[in-house]
C-alpha positions as CSV (number, residue, x, y, z in Angstrom):
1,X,-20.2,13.7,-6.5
2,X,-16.9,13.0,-4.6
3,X,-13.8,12.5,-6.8
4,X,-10.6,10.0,-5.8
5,X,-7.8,12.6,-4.9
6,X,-4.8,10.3,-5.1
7,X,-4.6,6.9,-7.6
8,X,-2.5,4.4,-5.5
9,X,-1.1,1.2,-7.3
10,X,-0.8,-2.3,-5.4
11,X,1.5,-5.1,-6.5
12,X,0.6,-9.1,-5.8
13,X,0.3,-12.3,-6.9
14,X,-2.5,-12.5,-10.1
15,X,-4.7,-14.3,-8.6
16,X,-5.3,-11.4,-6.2
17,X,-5.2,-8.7,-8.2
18,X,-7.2,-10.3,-10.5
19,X,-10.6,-11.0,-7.8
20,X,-9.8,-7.1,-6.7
21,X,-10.7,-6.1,-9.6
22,X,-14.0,-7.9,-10.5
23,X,-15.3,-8.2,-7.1
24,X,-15.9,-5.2,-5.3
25,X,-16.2,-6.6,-2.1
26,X,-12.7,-7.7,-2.1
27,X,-9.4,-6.3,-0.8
28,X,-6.4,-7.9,-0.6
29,X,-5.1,-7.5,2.7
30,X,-1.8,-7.9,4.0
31,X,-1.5,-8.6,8.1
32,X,2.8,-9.8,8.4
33,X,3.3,-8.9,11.7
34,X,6.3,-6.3,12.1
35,X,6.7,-5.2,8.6
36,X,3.5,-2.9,8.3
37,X,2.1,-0.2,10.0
38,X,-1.1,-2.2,10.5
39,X,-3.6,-5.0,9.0
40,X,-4.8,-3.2,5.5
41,X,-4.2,-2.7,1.9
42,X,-0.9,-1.1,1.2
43,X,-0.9,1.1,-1.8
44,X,2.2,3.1,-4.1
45,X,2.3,6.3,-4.8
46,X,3.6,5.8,-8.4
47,X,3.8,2.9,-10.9
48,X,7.4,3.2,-10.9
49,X,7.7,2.4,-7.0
50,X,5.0,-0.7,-7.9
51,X,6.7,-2.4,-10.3
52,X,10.4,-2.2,-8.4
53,X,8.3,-3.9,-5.5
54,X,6.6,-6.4,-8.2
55,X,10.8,-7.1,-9.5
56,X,11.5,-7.5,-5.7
57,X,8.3,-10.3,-5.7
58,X,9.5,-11.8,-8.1
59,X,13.0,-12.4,-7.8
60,X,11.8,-13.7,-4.6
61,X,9.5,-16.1,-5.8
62,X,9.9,-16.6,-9.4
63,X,7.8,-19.5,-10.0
64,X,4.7,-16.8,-8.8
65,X,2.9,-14.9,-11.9
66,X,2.4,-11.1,-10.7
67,X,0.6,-7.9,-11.3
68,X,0.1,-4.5,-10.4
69,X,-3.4,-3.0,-10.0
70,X,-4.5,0.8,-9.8
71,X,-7.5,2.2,-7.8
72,X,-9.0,5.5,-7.1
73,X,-8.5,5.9,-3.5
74,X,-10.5,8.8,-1.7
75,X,-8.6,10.5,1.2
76,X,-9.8,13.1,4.2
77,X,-6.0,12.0,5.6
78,X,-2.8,10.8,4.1
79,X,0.4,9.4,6.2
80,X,3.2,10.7,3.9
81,X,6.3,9.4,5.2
82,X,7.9,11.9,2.0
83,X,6.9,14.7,3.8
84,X,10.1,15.8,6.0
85,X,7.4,18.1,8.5
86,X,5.3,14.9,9.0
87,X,8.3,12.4,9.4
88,X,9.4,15.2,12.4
89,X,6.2,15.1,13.8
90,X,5.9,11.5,13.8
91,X,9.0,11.4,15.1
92,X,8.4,13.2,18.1
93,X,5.4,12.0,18.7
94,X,5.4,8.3,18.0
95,X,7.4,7.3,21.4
96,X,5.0,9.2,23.6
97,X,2.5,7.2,21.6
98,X,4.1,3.9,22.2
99,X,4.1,4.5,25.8
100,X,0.9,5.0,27.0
């Protein structure tokens, strides 16, 4: 049996949250253009880093009910932008990346 190795929590309007988590078949995805690394579902590492991001939301749109979910999310790779050796590598490789 495989096991989640990282629990990742997601912040968004109730409605959302709410159909992610009694329909399996849903994800709430998020495509802005220039803000993200990509069109996907953006998880935080911690509750603590969701619900500042949920305060940001909502001083933003107060008249908007939100909510945070959590999931089990299993991982064979993880982009930690934390991690000083991977931010270096990224770093140096991301421009070489962007020009080809």
């Amino acid at each position: 049996m495989i096991k989640p190795n990282v629990v990742g929590y997601h912040c968004n309007d109730f409605h959302r949250c709410h159909k992610f988590i009694s329909s399996k078949d849903y994800l709430i995805i998020s495509e802005e253009d220039g803000k993200w690394l990509g069109t996907g579902m953006y998880f935080w590492d911690n509750v603590a880093n969701a619900n500042f991001w949920m305060g940001k939301k909502k001083r933003e749109n107060p008249c908007k009910t939100y909510g945070i979910v959590a999931a089990n999310i299993f991982l064979d790779r993880l982009l930690d932008l934390r991690d000083i050796d991977t931010v270096s590598y990224t770093h140096l490789t991301l421009p070489t990346i962007l020009l080809v």
